[in-house]
C-alpha positions, 0 to 999 in steps of 0.5 A: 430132263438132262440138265447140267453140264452134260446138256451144255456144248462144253460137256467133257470126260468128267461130266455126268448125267444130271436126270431131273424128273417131274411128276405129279403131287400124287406120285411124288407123295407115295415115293420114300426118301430114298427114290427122290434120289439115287445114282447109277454110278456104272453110267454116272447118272443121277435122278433127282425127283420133284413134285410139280408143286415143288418144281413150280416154285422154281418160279419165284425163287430168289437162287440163280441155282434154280433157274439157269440149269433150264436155260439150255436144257434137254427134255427126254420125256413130256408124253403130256407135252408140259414140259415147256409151259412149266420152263417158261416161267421159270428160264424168264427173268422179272425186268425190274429185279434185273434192273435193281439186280444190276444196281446191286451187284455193282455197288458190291463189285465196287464195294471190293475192288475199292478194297483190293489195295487197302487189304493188300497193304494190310499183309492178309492174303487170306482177306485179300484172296477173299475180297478178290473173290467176292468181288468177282462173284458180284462181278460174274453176276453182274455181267450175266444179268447184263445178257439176260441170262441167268448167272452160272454155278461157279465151278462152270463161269469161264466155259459159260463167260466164253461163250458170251461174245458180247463180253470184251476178252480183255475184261475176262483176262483181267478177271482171271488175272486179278484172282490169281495176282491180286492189285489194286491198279488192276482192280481200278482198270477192271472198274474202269472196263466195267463202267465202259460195257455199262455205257455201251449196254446204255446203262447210266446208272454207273455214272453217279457212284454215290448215288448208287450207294445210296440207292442200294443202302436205302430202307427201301432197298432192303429187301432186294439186299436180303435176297441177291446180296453176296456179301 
């Protein structure tokens, strides 16, 4: 199957092709090192193979990474026809650890945009650069789960966040602003946005702020932390 950028409408110039192959335990097992890897760089091709038991665990895994590639990917070939019943489960998205996923990424979008000002004042532009970002990774994973989809590798968020319609321009101007200029305000009017397409999404949970914070600092929380957290 083609996956990356190449299978996407913004493909450009620069993009390669991404060529992931699925085969049988078996076949996979009589490969050495170097065939479940290698590059024909006169056409910027890459084959990367999987056993289909390591292509399966796929399914549970806790990385972003290894789920949105096949939301909008191509199949070359599936002479056996299993192609589809092996995305499936892995493109779906578990509702209860979206709704804790949500929660989460929130309270770490708070978490920095709170600090924005205070690091300002503290004359690092090393740390403020970097809570800046962080808090947009919280932020970018924040709004996909919104939509269901699964949140992008970073170095294709602005062509992926286009093409979310549902997401008012205004916010993505700020997100691109702030990463740029760095403030405290701006930060305060991007919670403010936020909070407001929460509401219009019918979440509530944004409401109570301490109570998310206490939600997600719980004992029971923990293993959600230890697996989606970015900070």
């Amino acid at each position: 199957m083609l996956v990356g950028s190449s299978s996407r409408s913004y493909r450009d110039v620069l993009s390669d092709y991404d060529v992931e192959v699925v085969v049988t335990n078996e076949y996979y097992s009589m490969l050495t090192d170097k065939d479940t890897f290698y590059e024909n760089e006169e056409h910027q091709i890459e084959f990367l193979f999987f056993s289909e038991d390591d292509f399966k665990a796929k399914i549970n895994s806790c990385k972003d990474v290894e789920h949105w590639p096949y939301e909008e990917c191509t199949i070359l070939y599936d002479p056996q026809q299993r192609m589809d019943e092996l995305l499936t489960p892995i493109i779906m998205m578990d509702p209860e650890v979206r709704e804790q996923r949500l929660k989460l990424h929130y309270f770490e979008f708070l978490f920095g945009a709170k600090r924005i000002e205070r690091t300002m004042m503290r004359g690092n532009k090393l740390n403020t650069h970097l809570v800046t970002s962080q808090m947009l990774m919280s932020l970018i994973k924040l709004l996909f789960l919104l939509k269901y989809k699964w949140p992008p590798l970073l170095h294709w968020t602005f062509e992926n966040l286009n093409e979310m319609n549902e997401i008012p321009v205004e916010l993505k101007q700020m997100m691109t602003e702030i990463i740029i200029h760095p403030d405290g305000k701006l930060a305060n009017s991007l919670i403010q946005a936020v909070d407001n397409l929460l509401t219009d999404e019918g979440a509530d949970f944004h409401y109570i702020k301490t109570d998310v914070t206490r939600e997600i600092s719980a004992k029971a929380f923990r293993p959600i932390r230890e697996k989606y957290s970015v900070l």
